[in-house]
C-alpha positions in Angstrom: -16.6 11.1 3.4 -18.8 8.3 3.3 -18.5 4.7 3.9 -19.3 4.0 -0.1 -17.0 6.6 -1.4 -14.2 4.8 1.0 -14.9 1.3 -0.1 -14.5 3.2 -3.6 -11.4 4.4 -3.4 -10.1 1.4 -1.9 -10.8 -1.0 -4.5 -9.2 1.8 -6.8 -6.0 0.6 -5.0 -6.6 -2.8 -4.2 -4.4 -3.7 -7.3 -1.4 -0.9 -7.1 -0.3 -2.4 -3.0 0.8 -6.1 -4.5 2.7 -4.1 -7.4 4.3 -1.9 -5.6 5.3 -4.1 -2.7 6.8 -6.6 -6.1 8.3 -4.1 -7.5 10.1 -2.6 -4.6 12.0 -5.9 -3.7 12.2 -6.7 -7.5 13.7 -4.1 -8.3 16.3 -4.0 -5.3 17.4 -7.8 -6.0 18.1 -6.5 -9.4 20.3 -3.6 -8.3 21.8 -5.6 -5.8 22.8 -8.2 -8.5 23.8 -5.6 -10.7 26.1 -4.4 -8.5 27.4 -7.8 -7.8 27.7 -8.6 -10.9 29.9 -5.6 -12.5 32.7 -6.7 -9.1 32.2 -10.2 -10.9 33.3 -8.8 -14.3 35.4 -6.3 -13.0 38.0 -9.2 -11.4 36.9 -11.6 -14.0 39.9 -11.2 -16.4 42.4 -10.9 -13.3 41.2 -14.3 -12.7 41.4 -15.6 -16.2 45.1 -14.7 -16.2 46.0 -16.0 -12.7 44.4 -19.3 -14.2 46.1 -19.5 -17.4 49.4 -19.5 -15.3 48.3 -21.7 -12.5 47.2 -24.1 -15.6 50.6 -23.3 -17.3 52.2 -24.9 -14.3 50.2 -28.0 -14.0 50.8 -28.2 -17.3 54.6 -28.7 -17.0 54.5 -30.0 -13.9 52.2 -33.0 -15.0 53.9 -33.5 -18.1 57.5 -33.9 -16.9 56.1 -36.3 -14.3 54.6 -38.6 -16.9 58.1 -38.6 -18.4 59.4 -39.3 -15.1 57.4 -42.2 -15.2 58.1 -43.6 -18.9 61.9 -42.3 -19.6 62.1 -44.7 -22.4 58.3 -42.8 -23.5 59.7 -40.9 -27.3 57.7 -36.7 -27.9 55.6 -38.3 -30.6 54.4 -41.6 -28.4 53.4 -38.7 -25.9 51.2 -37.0 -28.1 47.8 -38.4 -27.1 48.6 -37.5 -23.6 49.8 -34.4 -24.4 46.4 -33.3 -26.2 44.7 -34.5 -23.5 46.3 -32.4 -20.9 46.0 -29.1 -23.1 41.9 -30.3 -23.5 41.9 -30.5 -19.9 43.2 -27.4 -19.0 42.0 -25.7 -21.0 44.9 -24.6 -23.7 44.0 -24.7 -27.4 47.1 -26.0 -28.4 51.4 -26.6 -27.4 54.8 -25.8 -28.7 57.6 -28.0 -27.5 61.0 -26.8 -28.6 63.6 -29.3 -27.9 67.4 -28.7 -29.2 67.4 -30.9 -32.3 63.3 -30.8 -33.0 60.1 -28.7 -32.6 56.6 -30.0 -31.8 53.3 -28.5 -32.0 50.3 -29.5 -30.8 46.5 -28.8 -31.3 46.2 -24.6 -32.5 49.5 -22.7 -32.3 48.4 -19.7 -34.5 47.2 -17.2 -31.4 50.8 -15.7 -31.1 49.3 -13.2 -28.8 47.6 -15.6 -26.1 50.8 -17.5 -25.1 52.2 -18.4 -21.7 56.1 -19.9 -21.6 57.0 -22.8 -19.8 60.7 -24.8 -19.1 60.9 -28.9 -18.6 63.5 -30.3 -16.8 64.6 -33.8 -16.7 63.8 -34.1 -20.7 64.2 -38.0 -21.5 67.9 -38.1 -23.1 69.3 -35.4 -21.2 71.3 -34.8 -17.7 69.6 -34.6 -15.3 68.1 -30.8 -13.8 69.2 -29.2 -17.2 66.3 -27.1 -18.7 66.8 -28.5 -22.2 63.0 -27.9 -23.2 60.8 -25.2 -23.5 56.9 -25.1 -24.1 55.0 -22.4 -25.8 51.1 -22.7 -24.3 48.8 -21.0 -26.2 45.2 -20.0 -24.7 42.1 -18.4 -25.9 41.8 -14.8 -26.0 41.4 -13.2 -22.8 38.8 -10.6 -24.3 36.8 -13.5 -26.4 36.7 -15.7 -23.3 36.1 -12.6 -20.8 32.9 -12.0 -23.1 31.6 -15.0 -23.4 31.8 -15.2 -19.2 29.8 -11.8 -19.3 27.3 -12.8 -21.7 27.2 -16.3 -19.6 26.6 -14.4 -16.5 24.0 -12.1 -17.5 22.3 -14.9 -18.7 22.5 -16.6 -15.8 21.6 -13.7 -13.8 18.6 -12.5 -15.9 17.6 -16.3 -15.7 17.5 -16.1 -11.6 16.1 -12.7 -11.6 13.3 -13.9 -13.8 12.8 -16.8 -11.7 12.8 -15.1 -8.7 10.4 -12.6 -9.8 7.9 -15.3 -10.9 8.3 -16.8 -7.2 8.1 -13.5 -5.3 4.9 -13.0 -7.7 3.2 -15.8 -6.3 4.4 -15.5 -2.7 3.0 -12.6 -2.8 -0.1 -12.9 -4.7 -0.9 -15.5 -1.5 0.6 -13.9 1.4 -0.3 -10.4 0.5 -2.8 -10.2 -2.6 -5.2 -13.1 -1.8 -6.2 -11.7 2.1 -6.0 -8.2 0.9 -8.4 -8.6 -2.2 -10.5 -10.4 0.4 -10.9 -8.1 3.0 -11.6 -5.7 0.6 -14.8 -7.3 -1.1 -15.3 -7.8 2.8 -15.7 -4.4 3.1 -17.6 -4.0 -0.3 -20.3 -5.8 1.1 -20.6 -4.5 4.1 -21.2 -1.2 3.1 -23.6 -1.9 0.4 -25.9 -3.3 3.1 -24.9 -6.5 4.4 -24.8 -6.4 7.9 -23.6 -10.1 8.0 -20.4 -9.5 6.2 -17.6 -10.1 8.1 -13.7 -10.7 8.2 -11.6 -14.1 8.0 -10.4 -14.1 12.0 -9.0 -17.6 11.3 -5.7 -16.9 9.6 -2.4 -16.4 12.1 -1.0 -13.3 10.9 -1.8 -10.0 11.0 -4.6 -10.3 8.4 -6.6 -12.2 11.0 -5.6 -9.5 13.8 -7.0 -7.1 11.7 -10.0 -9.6 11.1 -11.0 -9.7 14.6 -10.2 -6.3 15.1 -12.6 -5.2 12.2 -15.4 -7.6 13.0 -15.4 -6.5 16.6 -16.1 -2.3 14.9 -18.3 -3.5 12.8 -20.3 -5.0 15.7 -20.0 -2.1 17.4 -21.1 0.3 14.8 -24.4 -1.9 14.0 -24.9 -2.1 17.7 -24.7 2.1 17.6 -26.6 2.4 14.6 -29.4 0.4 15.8 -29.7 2.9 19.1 -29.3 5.9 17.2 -32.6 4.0 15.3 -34.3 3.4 18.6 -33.4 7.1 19.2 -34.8 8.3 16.1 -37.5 6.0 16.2 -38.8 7.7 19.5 -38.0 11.4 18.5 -40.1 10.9 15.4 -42.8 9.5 17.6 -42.4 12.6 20.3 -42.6 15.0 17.4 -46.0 13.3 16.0 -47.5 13.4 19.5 -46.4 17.1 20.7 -47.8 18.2 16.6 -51.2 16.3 17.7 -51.0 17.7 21.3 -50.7 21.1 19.1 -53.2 20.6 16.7 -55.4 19.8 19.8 -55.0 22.6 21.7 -54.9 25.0 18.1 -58.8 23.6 17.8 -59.4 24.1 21.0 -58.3 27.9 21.5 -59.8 28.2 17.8 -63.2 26.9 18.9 -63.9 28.8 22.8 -65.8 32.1 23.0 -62.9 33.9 24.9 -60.1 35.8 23.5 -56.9 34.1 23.7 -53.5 35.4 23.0 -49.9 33.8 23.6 -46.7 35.3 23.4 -43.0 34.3 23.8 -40.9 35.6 26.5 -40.2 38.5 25.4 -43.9 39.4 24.5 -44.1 38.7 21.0 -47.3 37.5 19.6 -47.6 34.0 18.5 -51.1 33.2 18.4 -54.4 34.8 18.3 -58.0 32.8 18.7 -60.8 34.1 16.2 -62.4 36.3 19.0 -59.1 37.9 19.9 -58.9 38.8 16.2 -61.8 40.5 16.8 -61.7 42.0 19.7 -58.4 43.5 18.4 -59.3 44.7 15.1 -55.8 42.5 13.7 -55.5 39.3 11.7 -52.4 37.0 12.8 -51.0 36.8 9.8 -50.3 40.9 10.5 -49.3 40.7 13.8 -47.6 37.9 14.4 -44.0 38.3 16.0 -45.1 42.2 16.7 -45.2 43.0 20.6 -48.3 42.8 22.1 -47.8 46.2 23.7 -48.0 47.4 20.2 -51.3 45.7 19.5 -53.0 45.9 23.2 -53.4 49.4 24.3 -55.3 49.5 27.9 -56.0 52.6 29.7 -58.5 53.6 32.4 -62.1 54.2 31.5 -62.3 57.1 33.9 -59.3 58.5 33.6 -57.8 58.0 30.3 -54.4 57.0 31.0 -52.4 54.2 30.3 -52.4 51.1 32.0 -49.3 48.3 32.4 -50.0 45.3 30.8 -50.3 42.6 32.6 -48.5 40.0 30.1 -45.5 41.8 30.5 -46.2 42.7 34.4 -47.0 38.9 34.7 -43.9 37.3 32.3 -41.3 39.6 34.8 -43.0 38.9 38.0 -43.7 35.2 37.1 -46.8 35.2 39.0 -50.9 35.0 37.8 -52.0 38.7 37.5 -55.8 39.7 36.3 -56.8 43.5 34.7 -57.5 46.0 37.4 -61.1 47.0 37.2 -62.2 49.9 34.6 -59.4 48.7 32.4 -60.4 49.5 28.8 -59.2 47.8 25.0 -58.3 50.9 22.6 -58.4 49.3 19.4 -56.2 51.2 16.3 
C-alpha cells in the first residue's frame, strides 16, 4: 500500500475518531443518568408521603405552640397565621373541627389527599385533652409526582445537553484540533514536502508521537536519499558496462579473425562477421544452440572427430589451442 493511499484513508477517518470518542462517553453519561434517574422516580412518591406527614406534624406542632403563646388568641384572629403555615408547608388548605364549630381554610375539596391531625391544649379547654382535630389536605401525590418527573427530565436533559456541548469542545481541543493536525502533517508530507513536520512542542502524547514521527521521517529521507545515491551509481555502472559492450561488440565486429563466445555451458552468444562465415550460420540462427552442434572438427588425415577445445578448455579452466591438422566441417 502506498504512502498516498494511507494518507487517504486516513483523512477518510479523520472526522469518525472525535465522534466516536463523544459519542461513547455521551452516551454512557446518558445511561448512567437514566438509570439514576428511574431510582429517583422510583422512591420519589415514598418521599412525597413521608413529607406530607413529617409536614402534618410541624404543622400541629407549630400551630398549638403559637396558641401556647397567645391563649387569649380566638380560631378566626389565627387565620392569617394559619394560611401561612399551610403556604409554607406546603398544604393547599385546613379543617379544624372543634366541638361547638368547624373551620376551613384555603382548598378543602381534595377528600382523597388528606392527612389527620389532634391539638391538644386547645385555648378554652383542660389542659392535655385532645379537644381538636385538623383535616390537612395536600396535592395529589400522582399530579405532584409528575410534575417532579417532568421537572427532573428537564433538568436532566438540560445537564446532559450542557455536558455534551462541553465535552464537544473539550474534545474538539484535546483530541480533534492535534489529530486534524497531524494529519494534514502527514498530507503534506507525502505529497512531496520533505519539510513537513510534527508539533513536538505540546506535553502529551500528541507531542510524543510528534518527535517520534519527525525522528522516522528523518530517517526515511535519510534512506531514501542513499537508496538515490545507490541508484544513482547503478544507473551509471549499467551505462558504462553497455559502453564497455558496445566497445568491445565493434571491436570483435571489425578484426579479421573469427571470434565466437559462449556461456558456461557452451552455448553460443556471439559470432564476429568472419565467424559467420567461416561457419556457414548467421547469429540470429544459432544463437543459444551449442557450439558443438555448429563446430564440427575432425582430423584432416584421418577423418575422425576431434574434442573441442571450448568445452575441453571451459572444464579444464586452462588456455588450450587446436592440435595441428585439425579441420572446420561446415553443414
Amino acid at each position: 500500500m502506498s504512502l498516498k493511499r494511507v494518507a487517504s484513508d486516513t483523512v477518510d477517518l479523520r472526522g469518525r475518531l472525535p465522534i466516536k470518542i463523544t459519542g461513547i462517553v455521551f452516551w454512557g453519561m446518558m445511561l448512567v443518568g437514566l438509570i439514576f434517574s428511574l431510582i429517583q422516580l422510583r422512591s420519589l412518591e415514598d418521599q412525597l408521603i413521608g413529607r406530607f406527614a413529617l409536614n402534618a406534624d410541624r404543622f400541629s406542632a407549630s400551630l398549638a405552640e403559637h396558641f401556647r403563646r397567645h391563649p387569649d388568641l380566638s380560631t378566626e384572629q389565627a387565620t392569617g397565621y394559619i394560611e401561612s403555615l399551610l403556604q409554607e408547608l406546603n398544604f393547599t388548605g385546613a379543617a379544624l373541627h372543634l366541638p361547638a364549630k368547624n373551620f376551613r381554610f384555603g382548598e378543602t375539596s381534595a377528600e382523597t389527599n388528606y392527612l389527620d391531625q389532634s391539638l391538644t391544649n386547645y385555648p378554652g379547654f383542660q389542659k392535655d385533652a385532645p379537644v381538636a382535630h385538623i383535616r390537612l389536605y395536600h396535592p395529589d401525590i400522582e399530579q405532584v409526582t409528575g410534575a417532579k418527573r417532568k421537572e427532573l427530565l428537564i433538568t436532566m436533559g438540560g445537564l446532559f445537553l450542557a455536558f455534551g456541548f462541553i465535552l464537544q469542545w473539550i474534545l474538539q481541543r484535546v483530541l480533534t484540533r492535534p489529530f486534524l493536525n497531524m494529519v494534514r502533517t502527514a498530507e503534506r508530507f507525502v505529497e512531496g514536502d520533505d519539510e513537513a513536520r510534527f508539533d513536538e512542542q505540546r506535553h502529551d502524547e500528541f507531542g510524543f508521537l510528534g518527535k517520534f514521527f519527525n525522528k522516522a521521517l528523518d530517517y526515511l529521507l535519510i534512506q531514501q536519499g542513499e537508496l538515490r545515491d545507490a541508484l544513482d551509481r547503478v544507473r551509471e555502472s549499467e551505462t558504462a558496462l553497455y559502453q564497455e559492450k558496445e566497445r568491445a561488440e565493434v571491436t570483435l565486429y571489425s578484426i579479421g579473425d573469427a571470434v565466437i563466445t559462449t556461456d558456461e555451458s557452451s552455448c553460443i552468444e556471439y559470432l564476429n562477421p568472419v565467424a559467420e562465415r567461416l561457419t556457414g550460420w548467421s547469429l540470429k540462427t544459432i544463437q543459444g544452440r551449442r557450439l558443438s552442434d555448429v563446430m564440427r572438427l575432425v582430423n584432416e588425415n584421418t577423418r575422425e572427430a576431434v574434442a573441442n577445445p571450448v568445452e575441453l578448455c571451459l572444464k579444464c579452466g586452462e588456455i588450450l589451442e587446436l592440435t595441428e591438422h585439425t579441420l572446420l566441417i561446415r553443414d
